[in-house]
C-alpha positions in Angstrom: 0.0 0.0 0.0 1.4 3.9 -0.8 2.0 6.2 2.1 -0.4 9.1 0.9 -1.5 10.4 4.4 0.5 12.9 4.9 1.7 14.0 8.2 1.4 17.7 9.3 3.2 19.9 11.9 2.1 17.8 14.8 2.9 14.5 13.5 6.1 14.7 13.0 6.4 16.5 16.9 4.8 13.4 17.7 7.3 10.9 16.3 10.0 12.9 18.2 11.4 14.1 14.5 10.1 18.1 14.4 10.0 20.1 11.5 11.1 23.9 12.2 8.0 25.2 9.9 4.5 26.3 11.1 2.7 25.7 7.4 1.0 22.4 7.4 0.8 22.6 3.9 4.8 22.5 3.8 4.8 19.8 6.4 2.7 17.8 3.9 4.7 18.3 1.0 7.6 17.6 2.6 6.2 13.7 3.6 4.9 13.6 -0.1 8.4 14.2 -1.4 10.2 12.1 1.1 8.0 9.2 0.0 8.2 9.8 -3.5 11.9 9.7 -3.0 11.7 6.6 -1.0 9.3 4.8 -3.1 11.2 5.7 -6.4 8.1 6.8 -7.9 5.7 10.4 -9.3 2.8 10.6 -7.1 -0.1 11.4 -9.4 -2.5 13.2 -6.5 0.3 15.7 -5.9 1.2 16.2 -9.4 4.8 14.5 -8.8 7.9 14.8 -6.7 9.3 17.9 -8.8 5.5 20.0 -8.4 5.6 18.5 -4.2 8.9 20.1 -4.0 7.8 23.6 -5.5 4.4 23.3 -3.0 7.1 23.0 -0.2 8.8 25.9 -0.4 6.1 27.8 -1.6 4.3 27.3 1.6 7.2 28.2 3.5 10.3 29.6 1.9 12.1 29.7 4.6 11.7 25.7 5.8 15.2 24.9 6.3 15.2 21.1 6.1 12.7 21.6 2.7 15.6 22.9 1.5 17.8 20.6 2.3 15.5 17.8 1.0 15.5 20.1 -2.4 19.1 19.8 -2.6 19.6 16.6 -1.3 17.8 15.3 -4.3 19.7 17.3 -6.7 22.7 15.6 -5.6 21.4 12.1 -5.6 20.7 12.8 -9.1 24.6 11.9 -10.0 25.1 14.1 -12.9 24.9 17.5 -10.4 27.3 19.4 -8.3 29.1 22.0 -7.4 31.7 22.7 -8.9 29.7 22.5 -12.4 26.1 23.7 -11.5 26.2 27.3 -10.4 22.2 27.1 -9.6 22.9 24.2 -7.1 25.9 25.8 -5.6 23.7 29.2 -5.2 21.2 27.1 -3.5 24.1 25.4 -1.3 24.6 28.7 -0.1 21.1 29.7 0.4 20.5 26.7 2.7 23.5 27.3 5.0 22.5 30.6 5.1 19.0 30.1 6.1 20.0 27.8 9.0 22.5 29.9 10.6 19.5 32.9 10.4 16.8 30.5 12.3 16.3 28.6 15.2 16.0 25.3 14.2 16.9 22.0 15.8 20.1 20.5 16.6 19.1 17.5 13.9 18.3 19.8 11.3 21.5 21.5 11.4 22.8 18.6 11.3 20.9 17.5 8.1 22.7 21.1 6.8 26.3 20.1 7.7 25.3 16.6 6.0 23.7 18.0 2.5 26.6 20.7 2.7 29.7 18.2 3.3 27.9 16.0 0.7 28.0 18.8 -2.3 31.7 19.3 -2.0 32.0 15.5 -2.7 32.9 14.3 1.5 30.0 11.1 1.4 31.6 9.8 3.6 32.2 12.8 6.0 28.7 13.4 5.2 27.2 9.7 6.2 28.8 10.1 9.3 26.9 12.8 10.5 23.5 11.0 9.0 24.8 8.1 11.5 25.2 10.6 14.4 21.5 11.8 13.7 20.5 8.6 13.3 21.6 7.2 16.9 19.2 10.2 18.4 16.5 9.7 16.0 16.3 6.4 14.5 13.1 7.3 12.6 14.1 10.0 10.4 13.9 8.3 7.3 15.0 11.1 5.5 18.5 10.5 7.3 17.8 6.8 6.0 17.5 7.4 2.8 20.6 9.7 1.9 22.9 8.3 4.2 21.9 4.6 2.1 22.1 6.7 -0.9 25.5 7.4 -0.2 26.3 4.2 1.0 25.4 2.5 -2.6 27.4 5.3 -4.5 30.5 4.9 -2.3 30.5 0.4 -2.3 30.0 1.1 1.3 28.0 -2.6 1.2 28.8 -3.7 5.1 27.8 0.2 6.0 24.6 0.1 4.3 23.4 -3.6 5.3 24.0 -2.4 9.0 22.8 1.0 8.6 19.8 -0.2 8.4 19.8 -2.8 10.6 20.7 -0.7 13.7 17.7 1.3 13.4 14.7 -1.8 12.5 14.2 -2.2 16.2 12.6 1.4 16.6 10.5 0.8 13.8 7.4 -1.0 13.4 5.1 -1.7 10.7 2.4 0.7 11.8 4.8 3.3 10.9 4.9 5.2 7.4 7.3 3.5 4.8 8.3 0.9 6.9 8.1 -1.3 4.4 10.6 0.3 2.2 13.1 0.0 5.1 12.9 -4.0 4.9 13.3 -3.2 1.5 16.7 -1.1 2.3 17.6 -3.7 4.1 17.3 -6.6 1.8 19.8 -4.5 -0.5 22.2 -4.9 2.2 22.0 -8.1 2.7 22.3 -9.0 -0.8 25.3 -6.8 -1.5 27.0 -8.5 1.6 26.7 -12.1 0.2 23.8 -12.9 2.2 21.2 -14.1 -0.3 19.0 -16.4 1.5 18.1 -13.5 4.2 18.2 -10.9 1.6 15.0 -12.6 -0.6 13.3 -13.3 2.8 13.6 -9.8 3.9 12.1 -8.5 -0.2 9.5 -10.2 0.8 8.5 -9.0 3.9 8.8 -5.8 2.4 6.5 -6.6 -0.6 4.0 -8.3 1.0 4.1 -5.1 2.6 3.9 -2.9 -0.7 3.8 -4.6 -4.0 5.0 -1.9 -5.6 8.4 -1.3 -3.8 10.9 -1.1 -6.9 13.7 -1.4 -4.5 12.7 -4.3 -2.8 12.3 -5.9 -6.2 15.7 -4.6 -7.2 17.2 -6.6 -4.1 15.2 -9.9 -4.8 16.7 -9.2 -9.1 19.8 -9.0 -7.4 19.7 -12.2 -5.8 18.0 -14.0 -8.9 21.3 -12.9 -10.6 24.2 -13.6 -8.2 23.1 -17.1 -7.1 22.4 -18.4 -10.8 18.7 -18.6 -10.6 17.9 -16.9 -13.9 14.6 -18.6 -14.8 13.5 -17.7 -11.0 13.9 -14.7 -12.0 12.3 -14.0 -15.0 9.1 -15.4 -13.7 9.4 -12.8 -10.9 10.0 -10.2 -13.5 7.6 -11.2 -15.5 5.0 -11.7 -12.4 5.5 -8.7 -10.6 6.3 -6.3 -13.5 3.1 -3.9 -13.3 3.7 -3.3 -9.8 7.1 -2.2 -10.2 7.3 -0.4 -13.8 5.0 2.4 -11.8 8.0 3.7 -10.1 9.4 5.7 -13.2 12.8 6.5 -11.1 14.2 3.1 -11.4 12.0 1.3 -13.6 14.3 1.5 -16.5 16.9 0.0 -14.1 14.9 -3.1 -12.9 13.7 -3.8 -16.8 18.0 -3.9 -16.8 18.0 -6.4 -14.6 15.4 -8.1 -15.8 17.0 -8.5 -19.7 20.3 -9.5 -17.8 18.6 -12.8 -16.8 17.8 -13.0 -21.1 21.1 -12.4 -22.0 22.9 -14.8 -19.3 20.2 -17.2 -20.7 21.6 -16.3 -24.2 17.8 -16.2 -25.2 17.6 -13.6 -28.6 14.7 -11.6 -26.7 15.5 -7.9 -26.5 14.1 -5.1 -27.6 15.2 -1.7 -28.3 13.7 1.6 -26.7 14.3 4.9 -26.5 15.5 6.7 -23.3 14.7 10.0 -22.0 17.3 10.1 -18.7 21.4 9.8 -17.4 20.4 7.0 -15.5 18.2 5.4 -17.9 20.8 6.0 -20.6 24.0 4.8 -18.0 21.7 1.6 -17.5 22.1 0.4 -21.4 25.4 1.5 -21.8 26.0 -1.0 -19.2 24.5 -3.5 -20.5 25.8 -3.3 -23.5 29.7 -2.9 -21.8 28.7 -5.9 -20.1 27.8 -7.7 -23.1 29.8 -6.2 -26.2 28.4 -8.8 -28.7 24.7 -8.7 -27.9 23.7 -7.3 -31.0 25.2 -10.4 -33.0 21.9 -12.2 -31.7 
């Protein structure tokens, strides 16, 4: 099931995770994009993570950790920083400076210093201070989520797996996106050799939400590095309208999915046009991986 309920002000108090805003509205947003994120997917009722974002801050342009969810994403994009993007450096600045103007909470300064040491390329600087907020406030997802971000982009595999696994005790699944922690998780595992709790943990998480892209990523991955390629093209094949929703890494689990074809040798491919970095990154890989596919 999709998160959709979005929490205001006083929810977030309540889960001991404040937001230094007093707009509803950009409390709400700010959920909406933090699941969208999550979940890898556009949220048609809110007209998409990009329009969620530009609700946010136009509720409250001052809403320090909106900003640093904002920037945050820009980064995780992989083709943005810096030292070649003067917007995103401008807005760098704009964010630091709006924290150091307001009285905000010790964990979203944190989340600054984080975002901050994370566009002049420290991750791992920057996941250390996710960590430190992390051992106060084990439910701030959106400490989670970029710290696991980073993780992934940095082979950080053992960080990652346990990442996650320090914080599962404080969760529960009556809790928003729970289930995409399991799914986390699962990655983890997988990425750490650990294949058997891995696919057991996916499918906790999908039982959870079907249409957890990243859960299914971690149970491709696991189809792939024990062997099990037929496995895995009926879970492909089975599961594929709940996952080709979440547009974000679609492209990259229909990647995965071909890989089981071509290790199969079967002739099945087809050719489509893409429209993104990461979409484009995923067939030069495959291709890289496979030089002679188009011999079939």
């Amino acid at each position: 099931m999709m998160h959709t309920n979005w929490r205001a002000c006083k929810d977030w108090s309540d889960l001991n995770i404040p937001l230094t805003t007093t707009s509803d509205e950009a409390s709400k947003q700010f959920d909406a994009v933090l699941t969208q994120y999550v979940g890898w997917y556009e949220e048609d009722s809110v007209g998409g993570i990009d329009n969620s974002i530009n609700k946010m801050i136009e509720a409250d342009p001052d809403f320090v950790l909106g900003h640093v969810m904002k920037n945050g994403l820009e980064l995780s994009s992989l083709c943005k920083n810096i030292y070649a993007n003067e917007e995103l450096r401008e807005n760098i600045i704009c964010m630091v400076d709006k924290a150091t103007k307001q009285h905000i909470t010790t964990r979203e300064k944190k989340h600054v210093s984080a975002v901050n040491l994370w566009a002049e390329g420290e991750l791992k600087k920057a996941c250390e201070v996710w960590e430190d907020i992390l051992m106060e406030h084990p439910t701030d997802m959106l400490a989670v989520k970029f710290a696991h971000d980073c993780y992934y982009c940095l082979s950080h595999h053992h960080q990652m797996r346990d990442s996650i696994a320090r914080i599962l005790p404080f969760w529960n699944r009556s809790m928003p996106l729970y289930g995409y922690l399991l799914g986390m998780h699962a990655f983890g595992l997988e990425e750490t050799c650990l294949y058997n709790e891995a696919k057991k943990q996916a499918e906790r998480a999908l039982e959870i939400n079907r249409h957890d892209a990243w859960a299914t990523h971690a149970m491709a991955h696991v189809y792939e590095m024990t062997g099990t390629y037929d496995e895995g093209i009926k879970f492909m094949s089975r599961t594929e309208n709940d996952w080709k929703v979440c547009g974000m890494t679609s492209c990259h689990n229909y990647w995965h999915y071909g890989l089981f074809y071509i290790e199969k040798c079967f002739p099945s491919t087809q050719k489509r046009t893409t429209s993104s970095y990461k979409e484009e990154t995923d067939e030069c890989c495959l291709l890289t991986k496979y030089p002679k596919i188009e011999e079939y």
